[in-house]
C-alpha positions in Angstrom: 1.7 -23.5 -6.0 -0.9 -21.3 -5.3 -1.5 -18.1 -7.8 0.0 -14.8 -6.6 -2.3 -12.4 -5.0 -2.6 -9.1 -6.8 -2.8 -6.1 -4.8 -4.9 -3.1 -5.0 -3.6 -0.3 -7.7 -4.9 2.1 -5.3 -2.0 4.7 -3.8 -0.8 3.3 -0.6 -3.6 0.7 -0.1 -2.3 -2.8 0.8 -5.2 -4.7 0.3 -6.0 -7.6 -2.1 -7.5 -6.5 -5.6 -10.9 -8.2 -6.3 -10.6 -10.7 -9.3 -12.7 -9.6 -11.6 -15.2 -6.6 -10.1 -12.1 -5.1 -8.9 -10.5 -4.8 -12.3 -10.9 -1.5 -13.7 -11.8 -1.1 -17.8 -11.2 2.2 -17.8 -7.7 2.7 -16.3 -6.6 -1.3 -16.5 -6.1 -1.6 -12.5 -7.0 -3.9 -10.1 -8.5 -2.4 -6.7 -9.8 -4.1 -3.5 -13.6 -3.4 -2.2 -13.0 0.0 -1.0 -11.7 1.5 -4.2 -13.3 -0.7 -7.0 -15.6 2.1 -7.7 -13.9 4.9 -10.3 -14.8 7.4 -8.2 -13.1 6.1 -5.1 -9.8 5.2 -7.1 -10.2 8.9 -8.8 -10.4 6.9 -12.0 -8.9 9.1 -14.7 -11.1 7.7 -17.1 -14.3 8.9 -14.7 -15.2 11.5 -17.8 -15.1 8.8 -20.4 -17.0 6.6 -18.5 -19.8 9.6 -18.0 -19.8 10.5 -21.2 -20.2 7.0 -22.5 -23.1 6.3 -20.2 -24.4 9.9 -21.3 -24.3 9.1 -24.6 -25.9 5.1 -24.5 -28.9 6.4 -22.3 -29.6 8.9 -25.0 -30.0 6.5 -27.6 -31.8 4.5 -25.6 -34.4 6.8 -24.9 -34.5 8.1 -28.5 -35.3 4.4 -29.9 -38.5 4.4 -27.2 -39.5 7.9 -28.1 -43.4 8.1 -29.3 -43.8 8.1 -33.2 -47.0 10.3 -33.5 -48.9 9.0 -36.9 -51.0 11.9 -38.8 -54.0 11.1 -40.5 -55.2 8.4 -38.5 
């Protein structure tokens, strides 16, 4: 018997959700191409995910920042 297709979380869309890119970690749906992306779902986790991503890239460029050494 062949697995049941999921269908996309998305309002009124009747597609079939994506296995795996279409799965959303910040909401926990599953969406088809056209609304995989939070902002085409109008993920309500959009903010958290900025934030996250705001928040990793500025470590990221702290660790690379420039140590200046005196005295040399």
């Amino acid at each position: 018997m062949p697995a049941k297709k999921i269908k996309c979380t998305f309002k009124e869309c009747t597609g079939a959700a994506q296995r795996i890119v279409g799965d959303c970690a910040f909401c926990n749906g599953h969406y088809c191409g056209k609304h995989r992306l939070l902002e085409d779902h109008k993920c309500e986790g959009l903010e958290d995910c900025k934030k996250e991503a705001h928040e990793a890239n500025a470590q990221h460029l702290i660790s690379e920042r420039t140590q200046v050494i005196k005295g040399i």
